[in-house]
Backbone of each chain as ProteinMPNN parsed JSONL, in Angstrom:
{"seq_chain_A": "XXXXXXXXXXXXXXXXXXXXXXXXXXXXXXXXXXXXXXXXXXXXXXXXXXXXXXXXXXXXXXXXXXXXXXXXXXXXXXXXXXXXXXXXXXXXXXXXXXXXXXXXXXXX", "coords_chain_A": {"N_chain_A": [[100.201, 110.177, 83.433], [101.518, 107.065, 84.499], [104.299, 105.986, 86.57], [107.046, 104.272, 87.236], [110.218, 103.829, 88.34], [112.815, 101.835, 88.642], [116.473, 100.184, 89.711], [117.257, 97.407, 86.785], [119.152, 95.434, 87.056], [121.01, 94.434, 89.838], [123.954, 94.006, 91.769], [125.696, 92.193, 94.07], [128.142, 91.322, 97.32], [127.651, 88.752, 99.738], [127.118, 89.717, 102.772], [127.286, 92.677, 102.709], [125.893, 95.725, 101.812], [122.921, 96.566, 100.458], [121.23, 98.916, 98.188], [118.347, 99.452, 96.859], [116.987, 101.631, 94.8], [114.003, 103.578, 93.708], [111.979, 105.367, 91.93], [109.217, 107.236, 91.316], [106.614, 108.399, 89.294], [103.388, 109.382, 89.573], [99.43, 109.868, 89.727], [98.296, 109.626, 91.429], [98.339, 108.968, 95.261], [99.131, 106.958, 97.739], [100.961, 105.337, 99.441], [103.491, 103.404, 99.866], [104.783, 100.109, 98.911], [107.313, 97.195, 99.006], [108.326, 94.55, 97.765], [109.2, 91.086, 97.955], [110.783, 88.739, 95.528], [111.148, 85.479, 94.783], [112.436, 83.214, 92.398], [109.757, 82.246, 89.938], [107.582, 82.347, 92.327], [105.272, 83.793, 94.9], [104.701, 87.372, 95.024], [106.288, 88.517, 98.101], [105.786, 90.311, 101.101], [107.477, 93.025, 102.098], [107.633, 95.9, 102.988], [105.781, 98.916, 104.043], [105.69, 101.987, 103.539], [104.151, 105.176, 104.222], [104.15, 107.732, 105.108], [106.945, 110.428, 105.221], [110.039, 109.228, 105.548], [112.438, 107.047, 107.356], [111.545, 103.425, 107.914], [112.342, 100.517, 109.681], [113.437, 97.775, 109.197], [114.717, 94.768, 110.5], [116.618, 93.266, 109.261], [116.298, 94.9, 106.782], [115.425, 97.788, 105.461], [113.537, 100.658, 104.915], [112.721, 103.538, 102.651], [111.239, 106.921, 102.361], [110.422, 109.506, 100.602], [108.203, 111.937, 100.07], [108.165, 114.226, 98.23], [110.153, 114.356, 96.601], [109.167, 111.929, 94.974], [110.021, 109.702, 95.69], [112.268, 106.487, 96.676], [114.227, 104.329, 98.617], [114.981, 100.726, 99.4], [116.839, 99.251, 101.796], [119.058, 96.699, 102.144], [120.968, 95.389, 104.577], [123.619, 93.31, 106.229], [123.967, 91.219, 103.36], [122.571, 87.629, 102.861], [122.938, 84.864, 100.61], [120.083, 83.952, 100.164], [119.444, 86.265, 99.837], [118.913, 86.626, 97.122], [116.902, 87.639, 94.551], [113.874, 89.248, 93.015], [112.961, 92.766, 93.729], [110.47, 94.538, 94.498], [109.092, 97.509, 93.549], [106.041, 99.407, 94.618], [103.229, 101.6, 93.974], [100.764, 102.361, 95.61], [97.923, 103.419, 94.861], [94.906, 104.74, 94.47], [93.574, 102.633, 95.264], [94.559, 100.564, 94.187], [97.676, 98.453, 93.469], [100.607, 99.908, 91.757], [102.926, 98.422, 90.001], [106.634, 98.666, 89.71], [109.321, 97.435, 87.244], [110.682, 96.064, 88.795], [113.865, 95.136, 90.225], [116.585, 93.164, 90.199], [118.511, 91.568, 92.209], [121.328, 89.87, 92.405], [123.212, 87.959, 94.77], [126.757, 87.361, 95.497], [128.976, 85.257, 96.522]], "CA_chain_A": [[100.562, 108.78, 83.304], [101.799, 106.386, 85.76], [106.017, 105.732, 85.822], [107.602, 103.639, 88.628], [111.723, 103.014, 87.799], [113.753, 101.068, 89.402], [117.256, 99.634, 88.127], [116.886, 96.078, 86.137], [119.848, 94.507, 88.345], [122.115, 94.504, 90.654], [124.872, 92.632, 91.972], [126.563, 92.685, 95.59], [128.362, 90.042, 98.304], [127.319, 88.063, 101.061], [127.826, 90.229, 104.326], [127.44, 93.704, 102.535], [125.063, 96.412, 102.055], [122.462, 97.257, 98.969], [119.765, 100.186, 98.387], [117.7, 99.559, 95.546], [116.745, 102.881, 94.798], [112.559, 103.67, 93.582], [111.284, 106.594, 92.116], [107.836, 107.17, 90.812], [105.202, 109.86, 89.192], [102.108, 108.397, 89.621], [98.399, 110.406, 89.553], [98.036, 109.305, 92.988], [99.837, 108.191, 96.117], [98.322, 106.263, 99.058], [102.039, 104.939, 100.211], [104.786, 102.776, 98.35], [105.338, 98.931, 98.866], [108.417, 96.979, 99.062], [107.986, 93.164, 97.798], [110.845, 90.205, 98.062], [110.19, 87.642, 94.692], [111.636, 84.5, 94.051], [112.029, 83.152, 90.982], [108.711, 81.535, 90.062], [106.926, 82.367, 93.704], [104.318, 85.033, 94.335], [105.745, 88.456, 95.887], [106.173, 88.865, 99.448], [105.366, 91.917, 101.753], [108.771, 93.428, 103.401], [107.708, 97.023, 103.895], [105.236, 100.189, 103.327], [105.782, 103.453, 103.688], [103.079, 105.806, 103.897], [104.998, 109.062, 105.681], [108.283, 110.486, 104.504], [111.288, 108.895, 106.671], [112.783, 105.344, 107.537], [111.436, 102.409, 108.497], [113.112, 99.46, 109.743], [112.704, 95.496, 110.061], [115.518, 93.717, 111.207], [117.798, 93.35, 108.117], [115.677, 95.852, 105.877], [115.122, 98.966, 105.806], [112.419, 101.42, 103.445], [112.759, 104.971, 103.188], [110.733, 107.306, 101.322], [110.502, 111.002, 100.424], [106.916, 111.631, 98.912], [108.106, 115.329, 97.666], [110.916, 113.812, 95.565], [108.642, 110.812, 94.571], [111.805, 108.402, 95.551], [111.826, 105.912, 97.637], [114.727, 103.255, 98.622], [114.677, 99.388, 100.187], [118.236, 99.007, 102.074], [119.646, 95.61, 102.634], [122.128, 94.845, 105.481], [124.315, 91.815, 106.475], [123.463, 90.207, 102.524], [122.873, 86.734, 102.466], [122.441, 84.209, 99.239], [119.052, 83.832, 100.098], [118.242, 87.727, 99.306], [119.248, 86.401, 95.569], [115.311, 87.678, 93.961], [113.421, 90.508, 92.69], [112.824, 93.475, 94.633], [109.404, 95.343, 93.551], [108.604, 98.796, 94.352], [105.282, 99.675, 94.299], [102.461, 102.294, 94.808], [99.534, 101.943, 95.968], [97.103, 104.268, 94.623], [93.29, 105.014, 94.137], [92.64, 101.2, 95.665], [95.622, 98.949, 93.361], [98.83, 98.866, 93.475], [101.257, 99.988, 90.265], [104.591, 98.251, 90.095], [107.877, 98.444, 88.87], [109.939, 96.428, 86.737], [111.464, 94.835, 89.79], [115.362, 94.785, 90.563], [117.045, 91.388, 90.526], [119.845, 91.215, 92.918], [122.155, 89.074, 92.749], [124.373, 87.948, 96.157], [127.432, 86.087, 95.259], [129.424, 84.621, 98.158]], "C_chain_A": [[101.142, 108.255, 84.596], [103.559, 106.347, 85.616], [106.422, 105.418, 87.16], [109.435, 103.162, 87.585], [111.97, 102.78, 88.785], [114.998, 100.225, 88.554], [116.809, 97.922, 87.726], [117.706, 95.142, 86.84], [120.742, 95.181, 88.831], [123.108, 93.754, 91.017], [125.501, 92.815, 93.349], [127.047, 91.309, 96.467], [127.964, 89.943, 98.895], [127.958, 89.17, 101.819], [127.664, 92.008, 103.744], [126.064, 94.18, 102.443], [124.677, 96.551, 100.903], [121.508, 98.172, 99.001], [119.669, 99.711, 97.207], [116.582, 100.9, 95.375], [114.905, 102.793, 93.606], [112.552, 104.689, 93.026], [110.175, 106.765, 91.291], [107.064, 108.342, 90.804], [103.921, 109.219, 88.504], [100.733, 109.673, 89.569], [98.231, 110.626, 90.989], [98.646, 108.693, 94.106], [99.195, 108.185, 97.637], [99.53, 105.468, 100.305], [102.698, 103.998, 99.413], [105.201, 101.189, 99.362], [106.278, 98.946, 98.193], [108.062, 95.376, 98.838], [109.318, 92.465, 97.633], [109.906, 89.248, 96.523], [110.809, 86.887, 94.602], [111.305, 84.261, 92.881], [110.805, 81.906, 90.657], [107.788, 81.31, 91.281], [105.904, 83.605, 93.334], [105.455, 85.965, 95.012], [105.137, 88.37, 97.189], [106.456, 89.901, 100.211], [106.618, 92.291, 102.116], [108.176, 94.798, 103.854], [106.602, 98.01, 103.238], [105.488, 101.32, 104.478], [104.917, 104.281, 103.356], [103.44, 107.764, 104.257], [106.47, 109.089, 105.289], [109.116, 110.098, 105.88], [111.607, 107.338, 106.352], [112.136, 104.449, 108.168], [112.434, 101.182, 108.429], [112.631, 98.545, 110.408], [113.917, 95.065, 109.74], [116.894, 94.268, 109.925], [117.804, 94.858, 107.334], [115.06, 96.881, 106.079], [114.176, 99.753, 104.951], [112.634, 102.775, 103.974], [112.011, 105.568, 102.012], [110.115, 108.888, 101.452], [109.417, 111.418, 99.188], [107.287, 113.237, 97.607], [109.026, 114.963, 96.524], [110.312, 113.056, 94.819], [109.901, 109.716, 94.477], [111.542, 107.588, 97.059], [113.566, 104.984, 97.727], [114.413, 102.186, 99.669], [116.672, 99.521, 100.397], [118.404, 97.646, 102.554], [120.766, 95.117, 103.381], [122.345, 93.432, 105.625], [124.089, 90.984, 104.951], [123.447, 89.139, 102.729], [122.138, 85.731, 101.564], [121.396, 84.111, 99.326], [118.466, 84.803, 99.784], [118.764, 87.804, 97.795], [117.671, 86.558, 95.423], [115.309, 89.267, 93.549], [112.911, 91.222, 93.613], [111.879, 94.145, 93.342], [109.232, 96.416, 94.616], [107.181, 99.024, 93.759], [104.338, 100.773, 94.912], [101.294, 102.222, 94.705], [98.371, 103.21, 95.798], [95.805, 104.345, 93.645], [92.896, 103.167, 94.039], [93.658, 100.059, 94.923], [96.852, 99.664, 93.787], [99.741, 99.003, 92.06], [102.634, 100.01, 90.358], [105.679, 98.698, 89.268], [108.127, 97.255, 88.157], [110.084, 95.251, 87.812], [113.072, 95.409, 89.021], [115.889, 93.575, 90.844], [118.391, 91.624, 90.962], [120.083, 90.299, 92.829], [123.184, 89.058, 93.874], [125.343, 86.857, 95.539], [128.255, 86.15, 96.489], [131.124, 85.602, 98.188]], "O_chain_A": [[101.226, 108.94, 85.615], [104.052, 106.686, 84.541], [106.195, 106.161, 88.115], [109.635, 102.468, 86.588], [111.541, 103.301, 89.814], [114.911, 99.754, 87.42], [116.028, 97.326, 88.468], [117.195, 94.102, 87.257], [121.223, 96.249, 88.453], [123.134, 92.644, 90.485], [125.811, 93.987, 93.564], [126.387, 90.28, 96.323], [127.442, 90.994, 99.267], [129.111, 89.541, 101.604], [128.043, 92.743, 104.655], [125.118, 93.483, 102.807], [125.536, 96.685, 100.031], [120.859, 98.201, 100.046], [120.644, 99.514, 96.482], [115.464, 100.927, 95.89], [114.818, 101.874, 92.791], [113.335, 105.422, 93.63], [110.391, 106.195, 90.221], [106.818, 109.105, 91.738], [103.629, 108.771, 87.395], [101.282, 110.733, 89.269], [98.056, 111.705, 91.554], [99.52, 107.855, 93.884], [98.891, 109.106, 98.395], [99.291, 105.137, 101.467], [102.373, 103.864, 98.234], [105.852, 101.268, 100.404], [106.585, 99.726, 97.292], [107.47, 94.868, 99.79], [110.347, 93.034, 97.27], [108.681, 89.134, 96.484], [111.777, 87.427, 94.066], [110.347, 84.721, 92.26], [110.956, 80.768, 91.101], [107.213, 80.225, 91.365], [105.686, 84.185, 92.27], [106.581, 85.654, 95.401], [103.945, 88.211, 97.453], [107.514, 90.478, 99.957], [106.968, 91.336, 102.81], [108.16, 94.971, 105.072], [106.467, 97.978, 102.014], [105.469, 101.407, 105.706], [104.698, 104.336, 102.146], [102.974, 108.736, 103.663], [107.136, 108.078, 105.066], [108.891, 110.556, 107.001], [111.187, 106.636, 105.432], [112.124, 104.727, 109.367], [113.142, 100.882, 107.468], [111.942, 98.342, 111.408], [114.173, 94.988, 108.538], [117.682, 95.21, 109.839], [118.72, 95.674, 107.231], [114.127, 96.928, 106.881], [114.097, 99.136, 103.889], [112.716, 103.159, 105.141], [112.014, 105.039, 100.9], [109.416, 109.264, 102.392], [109.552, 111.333, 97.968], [106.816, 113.312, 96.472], [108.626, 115.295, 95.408], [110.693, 113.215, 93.66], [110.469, 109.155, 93.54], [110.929, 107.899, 98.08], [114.145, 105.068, 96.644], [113.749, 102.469, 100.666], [117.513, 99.772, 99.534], [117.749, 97.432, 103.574], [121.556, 94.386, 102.783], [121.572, 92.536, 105.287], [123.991, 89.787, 105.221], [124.627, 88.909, 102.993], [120.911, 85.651, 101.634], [121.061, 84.139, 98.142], [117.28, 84.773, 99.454], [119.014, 88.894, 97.283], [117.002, 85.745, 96.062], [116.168, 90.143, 93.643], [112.322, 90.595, 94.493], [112.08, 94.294, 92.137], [109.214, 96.393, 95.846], [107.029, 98.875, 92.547], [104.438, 101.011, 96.116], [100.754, 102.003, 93.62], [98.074, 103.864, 96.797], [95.73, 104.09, 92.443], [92.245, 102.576, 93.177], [93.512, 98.849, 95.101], [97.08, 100.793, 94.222], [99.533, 98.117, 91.231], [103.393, 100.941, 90.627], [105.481, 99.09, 88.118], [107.456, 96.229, 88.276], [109.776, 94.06, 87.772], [113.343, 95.853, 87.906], [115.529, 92.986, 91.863], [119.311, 91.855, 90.177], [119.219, 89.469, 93.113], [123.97, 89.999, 93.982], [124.965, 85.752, 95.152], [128.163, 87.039, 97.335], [131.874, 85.508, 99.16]]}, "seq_chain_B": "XXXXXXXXXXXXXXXXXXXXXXXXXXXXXXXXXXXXXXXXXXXXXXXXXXXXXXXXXXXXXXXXXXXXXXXXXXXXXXXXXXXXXXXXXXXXXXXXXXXXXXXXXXXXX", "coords_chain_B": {"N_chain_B": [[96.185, 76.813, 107.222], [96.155, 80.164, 107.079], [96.314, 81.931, 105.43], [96.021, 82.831, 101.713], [94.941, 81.705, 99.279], [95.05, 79.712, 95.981], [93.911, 77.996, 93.508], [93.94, 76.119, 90.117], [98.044, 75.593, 91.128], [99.47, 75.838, 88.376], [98.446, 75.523, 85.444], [98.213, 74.206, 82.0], [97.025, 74.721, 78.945], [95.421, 74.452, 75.694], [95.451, 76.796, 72.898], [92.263, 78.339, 72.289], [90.728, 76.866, 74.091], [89.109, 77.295, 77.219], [89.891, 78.621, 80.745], [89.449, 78.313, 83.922], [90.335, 80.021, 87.343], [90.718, 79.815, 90.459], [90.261, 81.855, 93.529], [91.325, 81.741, 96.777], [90.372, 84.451, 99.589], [92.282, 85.737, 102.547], [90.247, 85.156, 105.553], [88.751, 87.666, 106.601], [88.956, 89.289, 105.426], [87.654, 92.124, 103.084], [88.839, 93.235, 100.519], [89.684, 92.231, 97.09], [92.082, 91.343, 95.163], [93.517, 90.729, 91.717], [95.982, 89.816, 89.548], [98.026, 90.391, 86.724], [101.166, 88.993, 86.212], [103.744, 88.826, 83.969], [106.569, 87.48, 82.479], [109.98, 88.922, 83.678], [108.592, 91.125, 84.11], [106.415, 93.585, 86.604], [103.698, 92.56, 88.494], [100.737, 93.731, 86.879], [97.675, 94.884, 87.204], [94.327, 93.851, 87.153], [91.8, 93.749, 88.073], [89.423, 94.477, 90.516], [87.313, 93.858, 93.713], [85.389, 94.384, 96.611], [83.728, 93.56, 98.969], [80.924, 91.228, 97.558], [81.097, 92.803, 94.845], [82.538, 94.127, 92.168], [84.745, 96.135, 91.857], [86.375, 97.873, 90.142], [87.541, 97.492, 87.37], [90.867, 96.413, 84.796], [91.773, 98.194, 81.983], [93.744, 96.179, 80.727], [91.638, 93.901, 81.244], [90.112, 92.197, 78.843], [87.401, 91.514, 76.704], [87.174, 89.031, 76.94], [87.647, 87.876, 79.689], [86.974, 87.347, 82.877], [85.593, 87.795, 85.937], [84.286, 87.021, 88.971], [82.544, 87.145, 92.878], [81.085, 85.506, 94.466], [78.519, 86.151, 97.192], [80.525, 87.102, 98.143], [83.11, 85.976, 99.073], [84.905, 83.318, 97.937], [86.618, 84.146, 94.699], [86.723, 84.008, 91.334], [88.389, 83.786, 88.218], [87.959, 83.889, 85.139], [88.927, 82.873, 81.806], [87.999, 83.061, 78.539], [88.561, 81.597, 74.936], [91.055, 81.13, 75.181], [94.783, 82.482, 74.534], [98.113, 82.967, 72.954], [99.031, 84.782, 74.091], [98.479, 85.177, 77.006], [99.574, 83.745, 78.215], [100.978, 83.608, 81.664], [101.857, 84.606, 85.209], [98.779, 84.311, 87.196], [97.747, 86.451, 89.919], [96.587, 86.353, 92.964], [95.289, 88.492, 95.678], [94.912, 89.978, 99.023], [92.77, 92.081, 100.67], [93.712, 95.396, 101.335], [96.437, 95.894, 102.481], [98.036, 94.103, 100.54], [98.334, 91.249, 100.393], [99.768, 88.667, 98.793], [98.53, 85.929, 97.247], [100.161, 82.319, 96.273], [99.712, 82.289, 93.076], [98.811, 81.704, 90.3], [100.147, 79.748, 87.689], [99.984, 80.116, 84.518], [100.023, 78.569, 80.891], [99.994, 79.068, 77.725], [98.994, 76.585, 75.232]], "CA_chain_B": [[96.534, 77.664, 106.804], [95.224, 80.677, 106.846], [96.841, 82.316, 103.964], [95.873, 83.142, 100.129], [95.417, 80.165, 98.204], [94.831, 79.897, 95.061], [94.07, 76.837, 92.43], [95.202, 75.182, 90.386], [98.761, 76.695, 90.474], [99.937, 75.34, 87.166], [97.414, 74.918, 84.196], [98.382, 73.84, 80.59], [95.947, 74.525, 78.048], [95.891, 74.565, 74.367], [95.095, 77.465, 72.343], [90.778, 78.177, 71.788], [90.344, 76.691, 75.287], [88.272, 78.133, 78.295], [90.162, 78.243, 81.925], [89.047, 79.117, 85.143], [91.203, 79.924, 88.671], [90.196, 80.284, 91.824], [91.351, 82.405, 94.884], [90.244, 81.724, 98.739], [91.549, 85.217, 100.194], [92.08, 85.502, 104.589], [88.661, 85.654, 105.485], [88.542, 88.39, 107.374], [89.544, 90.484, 104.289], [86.774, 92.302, 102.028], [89.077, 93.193, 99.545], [90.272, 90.916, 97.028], [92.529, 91.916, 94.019], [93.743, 90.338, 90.186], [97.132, 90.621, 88.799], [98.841, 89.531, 85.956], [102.545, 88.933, 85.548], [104.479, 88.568, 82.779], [108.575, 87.611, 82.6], [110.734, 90.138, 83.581], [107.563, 92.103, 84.434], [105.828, 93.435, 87.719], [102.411, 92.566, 88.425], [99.412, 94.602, 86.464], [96.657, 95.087, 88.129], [93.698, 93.558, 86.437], [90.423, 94.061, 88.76], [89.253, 93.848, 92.296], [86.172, 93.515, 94.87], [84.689, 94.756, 98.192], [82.908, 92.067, 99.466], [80.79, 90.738, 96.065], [81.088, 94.022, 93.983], [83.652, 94.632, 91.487], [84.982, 98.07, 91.902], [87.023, 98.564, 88.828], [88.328, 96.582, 85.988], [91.695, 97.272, 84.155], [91.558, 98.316, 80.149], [94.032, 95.164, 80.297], [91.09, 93.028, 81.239], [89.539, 92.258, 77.614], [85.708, 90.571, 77.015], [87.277, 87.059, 77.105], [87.946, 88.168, 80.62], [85.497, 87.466, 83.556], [85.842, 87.605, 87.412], [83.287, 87.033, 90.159], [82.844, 86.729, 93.25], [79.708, 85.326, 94.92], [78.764, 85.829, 98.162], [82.133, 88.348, 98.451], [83.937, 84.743, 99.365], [86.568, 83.242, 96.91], [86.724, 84.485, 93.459], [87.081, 82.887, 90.33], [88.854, 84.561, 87.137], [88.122, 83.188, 83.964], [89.584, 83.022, 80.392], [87.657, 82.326, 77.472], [89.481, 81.672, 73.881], [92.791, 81.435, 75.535], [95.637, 83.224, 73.448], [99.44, 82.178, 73.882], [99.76, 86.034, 75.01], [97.387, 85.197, 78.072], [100.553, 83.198, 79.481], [101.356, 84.697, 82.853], [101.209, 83.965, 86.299], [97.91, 85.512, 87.503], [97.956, 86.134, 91.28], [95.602, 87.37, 93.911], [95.648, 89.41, 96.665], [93.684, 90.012, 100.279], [93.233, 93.255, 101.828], [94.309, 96.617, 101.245], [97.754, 95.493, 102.32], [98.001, 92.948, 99.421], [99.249, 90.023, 100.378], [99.041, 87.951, 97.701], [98.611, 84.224, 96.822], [101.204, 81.491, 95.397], [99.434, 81.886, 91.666], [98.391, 80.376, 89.136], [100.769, 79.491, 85.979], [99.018, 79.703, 82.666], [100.791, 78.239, 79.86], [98.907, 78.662, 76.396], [100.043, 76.37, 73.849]], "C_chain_B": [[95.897, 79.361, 106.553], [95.156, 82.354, 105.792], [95.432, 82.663, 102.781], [95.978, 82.086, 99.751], [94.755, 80.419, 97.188], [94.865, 78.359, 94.306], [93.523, 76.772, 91.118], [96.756, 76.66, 90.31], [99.566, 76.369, 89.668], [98.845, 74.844, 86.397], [98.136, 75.141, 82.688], [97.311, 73.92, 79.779], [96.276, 74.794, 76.636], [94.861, 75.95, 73.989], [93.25, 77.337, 72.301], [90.303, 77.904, 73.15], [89.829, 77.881, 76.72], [89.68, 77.72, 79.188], [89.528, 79.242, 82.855], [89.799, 78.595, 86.037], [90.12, 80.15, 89.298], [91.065, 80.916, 92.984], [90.172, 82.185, 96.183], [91.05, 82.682, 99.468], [91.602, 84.851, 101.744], [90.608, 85.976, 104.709], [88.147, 86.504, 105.969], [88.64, 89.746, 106.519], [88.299, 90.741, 103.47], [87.402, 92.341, 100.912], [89.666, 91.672, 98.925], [90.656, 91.193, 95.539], [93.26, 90.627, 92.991], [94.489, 90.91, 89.595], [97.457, 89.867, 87.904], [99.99, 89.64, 86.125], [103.21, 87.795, 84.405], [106.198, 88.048, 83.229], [108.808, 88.643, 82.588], [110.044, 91.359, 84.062], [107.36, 92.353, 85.716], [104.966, 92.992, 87.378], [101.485, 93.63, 87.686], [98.086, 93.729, 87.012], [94.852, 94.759, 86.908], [91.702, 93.855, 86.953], [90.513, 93.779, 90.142], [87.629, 94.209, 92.668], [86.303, 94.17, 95.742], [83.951, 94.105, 98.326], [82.494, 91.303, 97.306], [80.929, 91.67, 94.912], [82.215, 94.349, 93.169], [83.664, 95.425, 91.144], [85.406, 98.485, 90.504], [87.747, 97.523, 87.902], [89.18, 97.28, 84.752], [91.398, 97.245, 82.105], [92.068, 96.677, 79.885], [93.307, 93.737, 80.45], [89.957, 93.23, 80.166], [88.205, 91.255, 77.649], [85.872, 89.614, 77.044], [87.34, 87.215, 78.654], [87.198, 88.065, 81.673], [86.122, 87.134, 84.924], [84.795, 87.823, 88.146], [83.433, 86.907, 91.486], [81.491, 86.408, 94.532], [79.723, 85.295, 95.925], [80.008, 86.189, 98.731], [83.032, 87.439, 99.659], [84.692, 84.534, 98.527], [85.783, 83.7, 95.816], [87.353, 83.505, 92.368], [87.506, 84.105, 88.8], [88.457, 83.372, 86.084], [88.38, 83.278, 82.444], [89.204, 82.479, 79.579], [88.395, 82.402, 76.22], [90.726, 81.964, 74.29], [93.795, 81.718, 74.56], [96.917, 82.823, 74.197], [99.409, 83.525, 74.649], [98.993, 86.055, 76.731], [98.511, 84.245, 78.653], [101.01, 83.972, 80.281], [100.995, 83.633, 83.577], [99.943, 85.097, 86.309], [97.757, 85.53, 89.238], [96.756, 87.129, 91.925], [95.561, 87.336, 94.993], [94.762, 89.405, 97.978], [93.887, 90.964, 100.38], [93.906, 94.328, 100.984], [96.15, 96.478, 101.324], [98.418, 94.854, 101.735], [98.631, 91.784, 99.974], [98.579, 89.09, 99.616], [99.688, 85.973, 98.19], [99.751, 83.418, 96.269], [100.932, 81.632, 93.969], [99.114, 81.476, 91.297], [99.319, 80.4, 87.663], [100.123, 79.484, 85.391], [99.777, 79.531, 81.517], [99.681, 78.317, 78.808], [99.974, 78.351, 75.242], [99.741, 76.575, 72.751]], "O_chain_B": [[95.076, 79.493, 105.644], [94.39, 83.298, 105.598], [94.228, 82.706, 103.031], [97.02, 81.435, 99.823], [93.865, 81.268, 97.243], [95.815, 77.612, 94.54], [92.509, 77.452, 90.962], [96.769, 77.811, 89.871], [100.715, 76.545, 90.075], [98.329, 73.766, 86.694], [98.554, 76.25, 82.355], [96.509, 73.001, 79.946], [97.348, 75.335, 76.366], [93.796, 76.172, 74.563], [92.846, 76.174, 72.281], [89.422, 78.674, 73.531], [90.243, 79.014, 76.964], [90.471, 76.871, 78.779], [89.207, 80.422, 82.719], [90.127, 77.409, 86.069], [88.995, 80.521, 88.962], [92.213, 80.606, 93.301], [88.973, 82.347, 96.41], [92.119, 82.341, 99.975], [91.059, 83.832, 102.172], [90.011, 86.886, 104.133], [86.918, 86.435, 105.957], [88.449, 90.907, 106.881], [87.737, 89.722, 103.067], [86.904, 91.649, 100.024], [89.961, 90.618, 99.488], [89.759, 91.282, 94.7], [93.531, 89.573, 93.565], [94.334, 92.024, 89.093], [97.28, 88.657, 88.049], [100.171, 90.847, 86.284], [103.161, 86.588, 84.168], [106.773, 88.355, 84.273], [108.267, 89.474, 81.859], [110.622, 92.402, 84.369], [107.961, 91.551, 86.43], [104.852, 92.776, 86.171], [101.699, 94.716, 88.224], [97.729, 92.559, 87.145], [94.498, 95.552, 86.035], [90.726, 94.077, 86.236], [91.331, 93.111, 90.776], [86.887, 94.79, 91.876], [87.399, 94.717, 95.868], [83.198, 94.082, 97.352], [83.226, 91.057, 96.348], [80.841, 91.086, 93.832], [82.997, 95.065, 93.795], [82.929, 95.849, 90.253], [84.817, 99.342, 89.846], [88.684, 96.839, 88.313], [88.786, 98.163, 83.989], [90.941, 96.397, 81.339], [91.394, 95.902, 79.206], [93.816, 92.679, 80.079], [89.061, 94.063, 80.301], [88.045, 90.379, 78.499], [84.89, 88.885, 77.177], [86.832, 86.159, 79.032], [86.356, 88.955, 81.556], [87.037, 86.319, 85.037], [84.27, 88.927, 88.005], [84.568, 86.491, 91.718], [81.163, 87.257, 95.361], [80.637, 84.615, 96.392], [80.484, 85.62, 99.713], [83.487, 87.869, 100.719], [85.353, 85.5, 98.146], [84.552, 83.71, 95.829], [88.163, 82.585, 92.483], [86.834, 85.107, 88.552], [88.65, 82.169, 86.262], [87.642, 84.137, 81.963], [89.677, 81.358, 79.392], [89.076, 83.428, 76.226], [91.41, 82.89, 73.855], [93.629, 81.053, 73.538], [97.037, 82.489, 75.376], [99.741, 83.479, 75.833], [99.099, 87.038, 77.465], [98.255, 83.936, 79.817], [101.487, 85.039, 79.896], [100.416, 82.569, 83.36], [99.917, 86.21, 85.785], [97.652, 84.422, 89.764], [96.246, 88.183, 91.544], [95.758, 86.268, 95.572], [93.764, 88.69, 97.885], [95.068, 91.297, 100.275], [94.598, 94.042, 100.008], [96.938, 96.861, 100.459], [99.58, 94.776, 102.136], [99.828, 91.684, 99.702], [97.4, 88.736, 99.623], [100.499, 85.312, 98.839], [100.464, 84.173, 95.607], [101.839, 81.136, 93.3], [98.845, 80.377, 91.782], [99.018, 81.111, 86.704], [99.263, 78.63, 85.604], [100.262, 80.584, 81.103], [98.606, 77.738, 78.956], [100.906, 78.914, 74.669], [100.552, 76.393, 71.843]]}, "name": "protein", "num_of_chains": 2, "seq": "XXXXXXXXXXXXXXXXXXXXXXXXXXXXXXXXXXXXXXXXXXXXXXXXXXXXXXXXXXXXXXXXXXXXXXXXXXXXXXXXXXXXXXXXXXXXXXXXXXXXXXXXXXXXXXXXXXXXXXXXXXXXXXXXXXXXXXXXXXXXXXXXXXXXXXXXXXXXXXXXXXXXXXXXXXXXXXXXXXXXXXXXXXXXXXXXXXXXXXXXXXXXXXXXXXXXXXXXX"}
């Protein structure tokens, strides 16, 4: 079967740090997206990971450890605008198979 | 723009009713993928393309269910006997790297 968790929310301040933590047992595994959602928008790209280690873009970070099947998205500096859903996903045998999503909340 | 678009992205229809979307992926892209979301949900993965060819279609796409894509240019999804449970956004994708479209709302009343 397929199984992507991730938690349902979160909560954290302006100016601090979050990991939304991934982990997934999937059939197959081609590399693990990282999407940003607003509420009522489509999802937007932040990160893939296809090799075990860190990547980093600016604020955000992706890390991912294929032997564990875990993955996290790290968020530095928060601010109210990274209020959305965070989707983890993996990309395997040609689609991708998401998570729930994580809904952070930033309050000030 | 040279984006994912998609239209319309808000349709209202009543119960029994046909609809059809459309997606115009980056053109440079063969692939071209079909998701649903639900509230609270991720995306499911409903079908996709390589140029005009549709590779695979999910169990969750049922015989009211129809996607083309002529000329492996935009695609069109369509929904015959619309059901309220067929409310979702449905969104679609370019490319292996997905970047997807703004949507389409489907309300069934």
């Amino acid at each position: 079967g397929q199984n992507i968790d991730q938690p349902t929310e979160m909560t954290a301040t302006e100016g601090a740090i979050v990991q939304i933590n991934c982990t997934y047992q999937t059939s197959g595994f081609n590399g693990l997206f990282w999407y940003q959602q607003h509420a009522g928008e489509a999802p937007t790209f932040l990160s893939y990971n296809v090799l075990d280690g860190l990547e980093e873009k600016g604020r955000f970070s992706s890390f991912l450890s294929r032997s564990k099947g875990y993955s996290y998205l790290l968020l530095k500096e928060l601010q109210m605008k990274d209020s959305a859903s965070y989707l983890c996903a993996v990309y395997n045998t040609d689609k991708l198979i998401f998570g729930t999503g994580t809904r952070l909340q930033v309050f000030p | 723009d040279t984006g994912v678009s998609q239209n319309p992205r808000h349709k209202i229809t009543k119960r029994g009713q046909n609809v059809t979307f459309r997606c115009d992926p980056i053109s440079e892209h063969n692939r071209l993928y079909w998701y649903r979301q639900t509230l609270g949900q991720g995306p499911e993965f409903l079908t996709y393309f390589q140029n005009e060819a549709q590779l695979e279609k999910s169990r969750l796409l049922s015989d009211r269910f129809s996607a083309e894509r002529p000329k492996g240019s935009f695609s069109t999804l369509e929904i015959q006997r619309t059901e309220q449970g067929d409310s979702a956004m449905y969104l679609c994708a370019s490319s292996s790297d997905q970047y997807f479209g703004p949507g389409t709302r489907l309300t069934v009343l």
